[in-house]
ZADO-1210 file (C-alpha; in nm, 4 decimals, padded with zeros to 6 digits):
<atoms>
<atom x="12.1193" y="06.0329" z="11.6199" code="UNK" pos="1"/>
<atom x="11.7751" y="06.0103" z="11.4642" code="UNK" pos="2"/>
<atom x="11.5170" y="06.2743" z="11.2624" code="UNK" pos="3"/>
<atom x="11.2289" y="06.3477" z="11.4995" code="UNK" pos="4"/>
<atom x="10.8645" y="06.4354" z="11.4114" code="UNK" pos="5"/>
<atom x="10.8363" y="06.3285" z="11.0838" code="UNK" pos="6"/>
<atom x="10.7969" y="05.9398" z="11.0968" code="UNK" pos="7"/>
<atom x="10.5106" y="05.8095" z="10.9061" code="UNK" pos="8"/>
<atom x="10.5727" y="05.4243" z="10.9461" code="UNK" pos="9"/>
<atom x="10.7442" y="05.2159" z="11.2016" code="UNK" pos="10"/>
<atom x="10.7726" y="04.8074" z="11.1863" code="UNK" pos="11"/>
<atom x="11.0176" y="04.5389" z="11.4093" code="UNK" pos="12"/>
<atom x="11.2565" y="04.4368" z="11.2028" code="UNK" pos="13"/>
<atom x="11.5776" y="04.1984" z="11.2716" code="UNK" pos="14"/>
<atom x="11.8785" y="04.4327" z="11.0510" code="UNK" pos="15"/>
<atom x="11.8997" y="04.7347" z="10.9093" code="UNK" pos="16"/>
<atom x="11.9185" y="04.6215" z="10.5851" code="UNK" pos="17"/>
<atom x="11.5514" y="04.5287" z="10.6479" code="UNK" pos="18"/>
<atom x="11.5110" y="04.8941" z="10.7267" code="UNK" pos="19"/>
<atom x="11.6672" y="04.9993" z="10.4101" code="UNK" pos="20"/>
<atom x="11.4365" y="04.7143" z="10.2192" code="UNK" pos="21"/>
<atom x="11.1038" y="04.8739" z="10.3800" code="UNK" pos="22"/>
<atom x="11.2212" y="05.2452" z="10.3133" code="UNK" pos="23"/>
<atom x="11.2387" y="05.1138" z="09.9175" code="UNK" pos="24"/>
<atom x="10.9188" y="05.0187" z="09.9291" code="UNK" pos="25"/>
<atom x="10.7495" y="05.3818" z="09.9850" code="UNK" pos="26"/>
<atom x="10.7406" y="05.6040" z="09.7644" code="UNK" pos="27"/>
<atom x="10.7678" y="05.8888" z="10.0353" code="UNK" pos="28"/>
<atom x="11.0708" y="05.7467" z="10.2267" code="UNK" pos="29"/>
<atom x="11.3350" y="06.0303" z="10.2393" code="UNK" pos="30"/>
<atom x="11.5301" y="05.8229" z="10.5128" code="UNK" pos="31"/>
<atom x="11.5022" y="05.5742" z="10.8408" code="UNK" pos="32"/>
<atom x="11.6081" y="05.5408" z="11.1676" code="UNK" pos="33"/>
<atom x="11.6809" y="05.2114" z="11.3344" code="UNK" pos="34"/>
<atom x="11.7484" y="05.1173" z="11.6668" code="UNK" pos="35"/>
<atom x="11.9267" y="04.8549" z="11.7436" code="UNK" pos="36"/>
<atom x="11.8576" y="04.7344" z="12.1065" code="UNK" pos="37"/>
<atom x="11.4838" y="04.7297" z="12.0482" code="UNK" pos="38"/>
<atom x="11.4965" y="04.6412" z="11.6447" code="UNK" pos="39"/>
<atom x="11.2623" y="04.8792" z="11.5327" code="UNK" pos="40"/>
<atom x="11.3189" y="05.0794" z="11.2352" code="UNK" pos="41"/>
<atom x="11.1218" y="05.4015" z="11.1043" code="UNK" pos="42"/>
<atom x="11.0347" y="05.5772" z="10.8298" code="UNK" pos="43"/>
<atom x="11.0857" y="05.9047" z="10.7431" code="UNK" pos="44"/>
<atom x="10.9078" y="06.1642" z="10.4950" code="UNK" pos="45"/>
<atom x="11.2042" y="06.4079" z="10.5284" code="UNK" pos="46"/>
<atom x="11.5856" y="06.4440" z="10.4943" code="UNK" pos="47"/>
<atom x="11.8359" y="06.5371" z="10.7826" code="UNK" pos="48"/>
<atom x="11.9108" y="06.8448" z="10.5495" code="UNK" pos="49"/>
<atom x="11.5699" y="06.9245" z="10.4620" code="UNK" pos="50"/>
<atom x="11.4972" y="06.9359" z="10.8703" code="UNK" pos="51"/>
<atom x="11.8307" y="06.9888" z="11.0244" code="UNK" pos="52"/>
<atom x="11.6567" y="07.1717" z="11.3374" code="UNK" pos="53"/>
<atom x="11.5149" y="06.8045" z="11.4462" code="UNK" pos="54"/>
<atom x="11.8277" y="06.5644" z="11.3666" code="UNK" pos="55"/>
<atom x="11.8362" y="06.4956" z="11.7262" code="UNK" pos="56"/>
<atom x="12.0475" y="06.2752" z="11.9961" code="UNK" pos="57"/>
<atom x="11.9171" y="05.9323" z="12.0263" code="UNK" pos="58"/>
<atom x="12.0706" y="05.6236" z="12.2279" code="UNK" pos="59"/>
<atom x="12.0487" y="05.3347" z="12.0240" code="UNK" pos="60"/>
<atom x="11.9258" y="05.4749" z="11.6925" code="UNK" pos="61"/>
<atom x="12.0955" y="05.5671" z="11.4025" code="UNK" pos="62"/>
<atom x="11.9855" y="05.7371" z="11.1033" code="UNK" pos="63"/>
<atom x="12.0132" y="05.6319" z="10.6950" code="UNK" pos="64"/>
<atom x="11.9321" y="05.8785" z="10.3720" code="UNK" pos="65"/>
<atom x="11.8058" y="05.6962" z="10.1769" code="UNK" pos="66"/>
<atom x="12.0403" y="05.6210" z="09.8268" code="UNK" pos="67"/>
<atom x="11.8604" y="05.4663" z="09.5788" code="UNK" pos="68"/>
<atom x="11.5266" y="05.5744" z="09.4489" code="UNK" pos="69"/>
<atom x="11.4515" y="05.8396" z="09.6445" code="UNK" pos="70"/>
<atom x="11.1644" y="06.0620" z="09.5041" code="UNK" pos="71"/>
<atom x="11.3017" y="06.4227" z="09.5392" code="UNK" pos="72"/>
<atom x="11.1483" y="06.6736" z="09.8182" code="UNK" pos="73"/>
<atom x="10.7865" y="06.8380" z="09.6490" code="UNK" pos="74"/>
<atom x="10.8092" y="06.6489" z="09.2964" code="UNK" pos="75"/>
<atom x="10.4956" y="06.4659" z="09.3588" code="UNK" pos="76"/>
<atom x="10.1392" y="06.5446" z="09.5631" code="UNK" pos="77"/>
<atom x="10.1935" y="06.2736" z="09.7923" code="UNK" pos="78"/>
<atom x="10.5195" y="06.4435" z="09.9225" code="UNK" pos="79"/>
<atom x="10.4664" y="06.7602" z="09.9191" code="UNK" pos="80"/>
<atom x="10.6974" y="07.0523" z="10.0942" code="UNK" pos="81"/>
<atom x="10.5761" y="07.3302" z="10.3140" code="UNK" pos="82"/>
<atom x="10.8194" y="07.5877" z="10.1478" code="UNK" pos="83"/>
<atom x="11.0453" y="07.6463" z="09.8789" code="UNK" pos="84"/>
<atom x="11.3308" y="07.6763" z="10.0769" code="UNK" pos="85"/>
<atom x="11.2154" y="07.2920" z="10.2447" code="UNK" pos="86"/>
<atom x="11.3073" y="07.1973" z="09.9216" code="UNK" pos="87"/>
<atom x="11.6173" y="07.3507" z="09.8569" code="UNK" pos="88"/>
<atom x="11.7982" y="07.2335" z="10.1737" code="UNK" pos="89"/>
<atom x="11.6609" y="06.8751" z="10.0683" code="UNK" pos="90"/>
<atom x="11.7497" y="06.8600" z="09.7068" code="UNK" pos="91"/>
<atom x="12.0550" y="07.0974" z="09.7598" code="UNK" pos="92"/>
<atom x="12.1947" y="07.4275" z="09.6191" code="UNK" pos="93"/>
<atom x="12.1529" y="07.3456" z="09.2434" code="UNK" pos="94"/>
<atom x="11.7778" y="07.3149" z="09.2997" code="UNK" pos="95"/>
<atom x="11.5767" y="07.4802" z="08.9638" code="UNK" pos="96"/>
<atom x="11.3417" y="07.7470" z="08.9740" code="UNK" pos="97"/>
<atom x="11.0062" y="07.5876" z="08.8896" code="UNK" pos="98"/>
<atom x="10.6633" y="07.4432" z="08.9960" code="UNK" pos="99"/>
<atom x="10.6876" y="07.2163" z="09.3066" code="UNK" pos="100"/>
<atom x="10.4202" y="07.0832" z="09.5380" code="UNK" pos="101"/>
<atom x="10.3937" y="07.2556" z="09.8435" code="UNK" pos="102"/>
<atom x="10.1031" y="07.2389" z="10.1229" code="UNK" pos="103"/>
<atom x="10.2404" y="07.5504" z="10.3025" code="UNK" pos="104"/>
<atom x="09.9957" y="07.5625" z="10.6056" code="UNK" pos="105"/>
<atom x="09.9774" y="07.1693" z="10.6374" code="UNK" pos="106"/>
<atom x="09.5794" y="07.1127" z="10.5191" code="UNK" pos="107"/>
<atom x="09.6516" y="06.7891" z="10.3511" code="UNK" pos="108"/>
<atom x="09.5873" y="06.9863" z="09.9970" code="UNK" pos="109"/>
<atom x="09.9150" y="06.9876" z="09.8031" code="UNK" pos="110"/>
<atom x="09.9105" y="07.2547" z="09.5344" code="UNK" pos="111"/>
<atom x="10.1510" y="07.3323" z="09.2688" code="UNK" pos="112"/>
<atom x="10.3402" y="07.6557" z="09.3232" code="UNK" pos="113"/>
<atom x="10.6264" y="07.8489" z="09.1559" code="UNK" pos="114"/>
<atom x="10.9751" y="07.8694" z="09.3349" code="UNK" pos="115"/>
<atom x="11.2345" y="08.0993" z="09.2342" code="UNK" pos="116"/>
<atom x="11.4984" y="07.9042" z="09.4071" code="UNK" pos="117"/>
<atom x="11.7255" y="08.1666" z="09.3423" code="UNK" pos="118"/>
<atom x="11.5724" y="08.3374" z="09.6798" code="UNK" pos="119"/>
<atom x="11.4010" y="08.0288" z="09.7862" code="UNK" pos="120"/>
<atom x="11.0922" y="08.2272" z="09.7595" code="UNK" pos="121"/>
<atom x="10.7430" y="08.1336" z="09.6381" code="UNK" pos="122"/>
<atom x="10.6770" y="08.3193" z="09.2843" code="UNK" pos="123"/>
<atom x="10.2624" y="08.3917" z="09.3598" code="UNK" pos="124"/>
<atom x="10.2066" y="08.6104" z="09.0504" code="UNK" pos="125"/>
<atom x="10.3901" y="08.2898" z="08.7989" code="UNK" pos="126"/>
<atom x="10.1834" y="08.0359" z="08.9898" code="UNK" pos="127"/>
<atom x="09.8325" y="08.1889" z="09.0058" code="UNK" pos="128"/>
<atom x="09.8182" y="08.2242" z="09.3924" code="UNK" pos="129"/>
<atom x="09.8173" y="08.6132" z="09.3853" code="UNK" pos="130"/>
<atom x="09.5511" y="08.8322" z="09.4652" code="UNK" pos="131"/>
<atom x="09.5819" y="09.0782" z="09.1813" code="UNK" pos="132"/>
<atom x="09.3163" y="09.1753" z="08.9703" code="UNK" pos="133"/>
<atom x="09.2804" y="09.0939" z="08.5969" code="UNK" pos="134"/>
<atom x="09.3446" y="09.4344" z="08.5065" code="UNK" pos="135"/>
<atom x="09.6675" y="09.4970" z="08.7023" code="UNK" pos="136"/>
<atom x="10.0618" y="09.3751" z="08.7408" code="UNK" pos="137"/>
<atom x="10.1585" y="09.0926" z="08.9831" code="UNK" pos="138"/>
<atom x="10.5055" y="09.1753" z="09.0970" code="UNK" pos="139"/>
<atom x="10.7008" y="08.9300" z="09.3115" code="UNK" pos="140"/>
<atom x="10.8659" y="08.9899" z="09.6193" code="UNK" pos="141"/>
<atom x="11.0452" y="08.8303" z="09.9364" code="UNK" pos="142"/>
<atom x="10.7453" y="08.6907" z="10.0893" code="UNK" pos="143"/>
<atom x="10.4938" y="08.8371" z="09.9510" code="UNK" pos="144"/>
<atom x="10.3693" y="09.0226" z="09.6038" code="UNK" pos="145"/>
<atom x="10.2807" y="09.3752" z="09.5022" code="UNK" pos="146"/>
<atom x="09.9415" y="09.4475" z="09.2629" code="UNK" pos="147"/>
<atom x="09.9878" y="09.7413" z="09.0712" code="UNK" pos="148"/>
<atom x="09.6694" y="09.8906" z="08.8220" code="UNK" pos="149"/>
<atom x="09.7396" y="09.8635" z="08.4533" code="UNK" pos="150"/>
<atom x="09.7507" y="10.1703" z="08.2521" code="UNK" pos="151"/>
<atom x="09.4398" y="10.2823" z="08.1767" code="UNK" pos="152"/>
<atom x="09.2970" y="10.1743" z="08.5252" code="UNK" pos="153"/>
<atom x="09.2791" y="10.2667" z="08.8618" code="UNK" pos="154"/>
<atom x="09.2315" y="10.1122" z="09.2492" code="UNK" pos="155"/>
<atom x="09.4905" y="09.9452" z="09.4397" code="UNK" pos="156"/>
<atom x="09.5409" y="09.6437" z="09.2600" code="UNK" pos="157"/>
<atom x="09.3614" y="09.3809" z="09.3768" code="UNK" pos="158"/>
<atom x="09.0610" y="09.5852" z="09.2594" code="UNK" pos="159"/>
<atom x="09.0929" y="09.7832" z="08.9468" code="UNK" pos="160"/>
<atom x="08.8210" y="09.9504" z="08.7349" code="UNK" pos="161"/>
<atom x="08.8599" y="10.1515" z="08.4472" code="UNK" pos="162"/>
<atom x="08.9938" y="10.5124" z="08.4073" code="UNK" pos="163"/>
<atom x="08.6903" y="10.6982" z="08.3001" code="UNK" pos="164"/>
<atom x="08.9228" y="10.9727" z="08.1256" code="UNK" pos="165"/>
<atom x="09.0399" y="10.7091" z="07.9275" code="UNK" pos="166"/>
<atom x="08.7652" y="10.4444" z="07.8748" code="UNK" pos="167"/>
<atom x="08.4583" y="10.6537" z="07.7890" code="UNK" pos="168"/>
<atom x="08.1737" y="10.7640" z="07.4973" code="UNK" pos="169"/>
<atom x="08.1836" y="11.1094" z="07.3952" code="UNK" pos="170"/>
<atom x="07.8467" y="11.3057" z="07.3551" code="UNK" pos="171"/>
<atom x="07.9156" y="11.5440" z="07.0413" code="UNK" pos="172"/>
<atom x="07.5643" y="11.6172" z="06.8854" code="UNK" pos="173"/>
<atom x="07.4899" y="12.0248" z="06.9032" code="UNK" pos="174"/>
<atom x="07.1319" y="11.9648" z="07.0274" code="UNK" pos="175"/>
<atom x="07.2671" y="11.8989" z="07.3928" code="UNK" pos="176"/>
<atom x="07.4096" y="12.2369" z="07.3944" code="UNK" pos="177"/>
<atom x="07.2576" y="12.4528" z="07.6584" code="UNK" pos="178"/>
<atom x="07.2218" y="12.7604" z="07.3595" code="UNK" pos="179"/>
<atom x="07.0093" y="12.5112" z="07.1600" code="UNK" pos="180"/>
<atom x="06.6418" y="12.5790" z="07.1890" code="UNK" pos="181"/>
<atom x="06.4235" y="12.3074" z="07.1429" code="UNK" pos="182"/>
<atom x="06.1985" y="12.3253" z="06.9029" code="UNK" pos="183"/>
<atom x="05.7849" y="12.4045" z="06.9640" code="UNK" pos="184"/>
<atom x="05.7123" y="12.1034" z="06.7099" code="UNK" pos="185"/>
<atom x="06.0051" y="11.8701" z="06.8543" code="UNK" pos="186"/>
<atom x="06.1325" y="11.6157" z="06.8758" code="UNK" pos="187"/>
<atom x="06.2084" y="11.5635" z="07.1754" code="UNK" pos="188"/>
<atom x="06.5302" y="11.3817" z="07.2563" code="UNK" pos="189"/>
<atom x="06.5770" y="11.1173" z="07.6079" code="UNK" pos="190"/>
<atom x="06.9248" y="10.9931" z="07.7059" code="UNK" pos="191"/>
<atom x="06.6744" y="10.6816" z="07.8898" code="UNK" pos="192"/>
<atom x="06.8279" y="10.4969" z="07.5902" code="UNK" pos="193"/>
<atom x="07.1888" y="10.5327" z="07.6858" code="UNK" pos="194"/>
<atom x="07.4068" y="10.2757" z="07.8317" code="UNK" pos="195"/>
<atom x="07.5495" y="10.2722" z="08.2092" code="UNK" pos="196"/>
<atom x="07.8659" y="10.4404" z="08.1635" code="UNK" pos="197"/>
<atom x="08.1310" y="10.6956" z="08.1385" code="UNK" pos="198"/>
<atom x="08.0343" y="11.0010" z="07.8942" code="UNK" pos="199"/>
<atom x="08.2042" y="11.2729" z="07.8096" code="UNK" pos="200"/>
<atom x="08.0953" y="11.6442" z="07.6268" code="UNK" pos="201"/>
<atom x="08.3519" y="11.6766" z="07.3531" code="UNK" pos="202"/>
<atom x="08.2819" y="11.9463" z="06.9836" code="UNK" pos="203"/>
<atom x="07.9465" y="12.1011" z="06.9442" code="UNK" pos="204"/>
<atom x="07.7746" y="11.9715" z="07.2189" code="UNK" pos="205"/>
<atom x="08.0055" y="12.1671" z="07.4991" code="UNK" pos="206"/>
<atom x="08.3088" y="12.0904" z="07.7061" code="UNK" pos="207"/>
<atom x="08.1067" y="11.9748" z="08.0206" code="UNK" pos="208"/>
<atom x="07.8081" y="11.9903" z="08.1593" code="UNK" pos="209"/>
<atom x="07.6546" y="12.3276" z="08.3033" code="UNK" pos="210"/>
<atom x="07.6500" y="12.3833" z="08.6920" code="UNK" pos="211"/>
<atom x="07.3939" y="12.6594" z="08.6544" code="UNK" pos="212"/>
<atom x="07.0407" y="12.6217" z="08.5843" code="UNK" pos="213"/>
<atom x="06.9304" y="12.5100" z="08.2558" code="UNK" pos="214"/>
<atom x="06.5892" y="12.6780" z="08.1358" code="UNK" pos="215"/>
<atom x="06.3323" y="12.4120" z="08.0318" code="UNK" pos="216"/>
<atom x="06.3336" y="12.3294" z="07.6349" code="UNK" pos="217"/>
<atom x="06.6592" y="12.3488" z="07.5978" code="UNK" pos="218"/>
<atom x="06.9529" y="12.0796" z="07.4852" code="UNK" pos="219"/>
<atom x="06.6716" y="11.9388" z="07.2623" code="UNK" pos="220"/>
<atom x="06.4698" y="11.8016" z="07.5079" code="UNK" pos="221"/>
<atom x="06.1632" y="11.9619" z="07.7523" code="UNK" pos="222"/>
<atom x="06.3413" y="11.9107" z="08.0656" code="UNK" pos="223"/>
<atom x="06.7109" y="11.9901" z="08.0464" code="UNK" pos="224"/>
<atom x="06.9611" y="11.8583" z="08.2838" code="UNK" pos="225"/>
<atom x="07.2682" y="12.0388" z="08.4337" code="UNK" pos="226"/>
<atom x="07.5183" y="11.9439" z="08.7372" code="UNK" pos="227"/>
<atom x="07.3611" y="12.0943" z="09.0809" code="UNK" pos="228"/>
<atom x="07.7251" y="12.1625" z="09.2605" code="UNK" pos="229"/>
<atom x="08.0660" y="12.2371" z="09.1004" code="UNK" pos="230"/>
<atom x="08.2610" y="12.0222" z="08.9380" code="UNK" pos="231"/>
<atom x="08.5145" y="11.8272" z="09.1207" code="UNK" pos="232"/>
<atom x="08.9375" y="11.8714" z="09.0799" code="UNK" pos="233"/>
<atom x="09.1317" y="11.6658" z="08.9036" code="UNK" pos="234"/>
<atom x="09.2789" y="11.6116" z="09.2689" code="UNK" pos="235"/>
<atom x="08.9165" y="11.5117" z="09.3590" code="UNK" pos="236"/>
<atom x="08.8736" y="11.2351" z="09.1535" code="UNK" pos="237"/>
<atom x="08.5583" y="11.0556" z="09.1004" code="UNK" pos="238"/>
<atom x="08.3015" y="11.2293" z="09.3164" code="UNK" pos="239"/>
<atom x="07.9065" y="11.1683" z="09.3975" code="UNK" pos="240"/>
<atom x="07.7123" y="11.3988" z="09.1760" code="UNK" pos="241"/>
<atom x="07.3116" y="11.5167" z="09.1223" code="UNK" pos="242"/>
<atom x="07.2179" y="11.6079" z="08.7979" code="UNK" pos="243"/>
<atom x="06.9058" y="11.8498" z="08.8212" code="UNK" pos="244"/>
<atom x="06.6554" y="11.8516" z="08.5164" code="UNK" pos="245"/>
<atom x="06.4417" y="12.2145" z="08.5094" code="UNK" pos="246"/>
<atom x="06.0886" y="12.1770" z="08.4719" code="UNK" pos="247"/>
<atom x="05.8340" y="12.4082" z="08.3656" code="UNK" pos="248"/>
<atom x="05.7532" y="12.7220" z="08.3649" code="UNK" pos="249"/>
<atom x="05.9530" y="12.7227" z="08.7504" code="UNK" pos="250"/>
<atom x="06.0218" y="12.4417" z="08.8815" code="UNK" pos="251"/>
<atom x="06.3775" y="12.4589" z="08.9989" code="UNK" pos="252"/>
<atom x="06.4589" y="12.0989" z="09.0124" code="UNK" pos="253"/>
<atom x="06.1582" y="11.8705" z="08.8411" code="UNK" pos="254"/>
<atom x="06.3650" y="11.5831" z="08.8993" code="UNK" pos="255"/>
<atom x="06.6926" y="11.4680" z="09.0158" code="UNK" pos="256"/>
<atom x="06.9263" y="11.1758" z="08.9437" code="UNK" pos="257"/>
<atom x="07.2855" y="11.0879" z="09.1162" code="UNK" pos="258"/>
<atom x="07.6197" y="11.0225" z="08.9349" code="UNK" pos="259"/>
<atom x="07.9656" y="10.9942" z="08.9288" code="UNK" pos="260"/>
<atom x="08.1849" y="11.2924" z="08.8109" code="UNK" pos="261"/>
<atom x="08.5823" y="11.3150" z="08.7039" code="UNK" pos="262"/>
<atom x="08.7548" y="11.6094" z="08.5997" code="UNK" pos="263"/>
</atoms>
């Protein structure tokens, strides 16, 4: 019998204990074969137990785990496991839960991962290798992870942005309401100076914005803006939205200027 396909050095030697000498040497050695008609012995980078599927029939060879030394399966780069559950058939049942190093897909890049060994499953949200945004919850599952939004934030959890109902200025000053007449000798007020963001019409200045036609010189300024379309459902969301500002004495829409809307 002999473990197939994962052989990383192979010398002549004249015993098996020169086998066993050799495997000491390497840091990597998990076990060897040795044959004895042809004297060769080789070096393997796995366990019978970690690879049971190629412990294989083999005229002449024989196969040794190695006893003494032997660096356990993942606990350094340079022998790194392609899963967690690699590691717990090598190192057996009482295997920890903890970072190993694993180079799943075989690149040659060994990276340190989580394992819950309790499942044998890699933990990606503990070890960094999930795909969850900043602003969500990693949950771990068999195989895989789920991204959930934090409260307070929306999107499906790989991308989340703020919940404008929650994260948002309110606009409160009675000059923006559409009864307010702006006065002949000013001044005249410009939201130009505001921020990119969420605002919301809370107290004297309204509860939202007008969907009718605002006259010109009103809300404190000359041209006055209000919402050209209904406002969306709470169903709706976040909706595209043009906010019309009157001109003078007629003009219907003087100038126009797209948003985002949330009931």
């Amino acid at each position: 019998m002999a473990l197939k396909r994962f052989v990383f050095k192979r010398w002549s030697v004249a015993a098996p204990h020169l086998c066993d000498v050799k495997c000491g040497e390497e840091i990597t050695c998990q076990s060897y074969n040795y044959n004895r008609k042809y004297q060769i012995c080789e070096l393997n980078n796995r366990t019978k137990e970690a690879r049971p599927e190629n412990f294989l029939s083999a005229p002449s060879w024989f196969y040794i785990k190695r006893l003494n030394g032997r660096t356990p399966l993942g606990s350094i780069p340079e022998l790194p496991a392609i899963s967690c559950l690699e590691i717990k058939a090598s190192e057996g049942k009482n295997t920890i839960s903890r970072k190993y190093w694993l180079d799943p897909t075989g690149t040659g890049k060994a990276k340190l991962i989580n394992c819950d060994m309790a499942s044998g499953d890699i933990d990606e949200c503990s070890d960094g290798s999930h795909m969850c945004d900043v602003n969500s919850n990693c949950t771990n599952t068999g195989g895989s992870h789920n991204c959930t939004c934090r409260k307070g934030y929306i999107g499906d959890g790989k991308s989340c942005r703020a919940d404008p109902c929650l994260h948002h200025l309110n606009l409160s000053e009675a000059n923006r309401n559409t009864k307010y007449k702006t006065p002949e000798s000013g001044p005249l007020f410009c939201d130009n100076q505001l921020s990119v963001g969420w605002y919301r019409f809370v107290g004297a200045a309204g509860t939202k914005m007008p969907t009718k036609r605002v006259p010109a010189f009103r809300c404190g300024t000359d041209w006055s803006g209000w919402l050209d379309g209904a406002h969306p459902t709470v169903e709706d969301g976040e909706v595209h939205g043009n906010v019309c500002f009157s001109g003078k004495p007629n003009h219907y829409c003087k100038s126009l200027k797209n948003i985002f809307v949330k009931n």
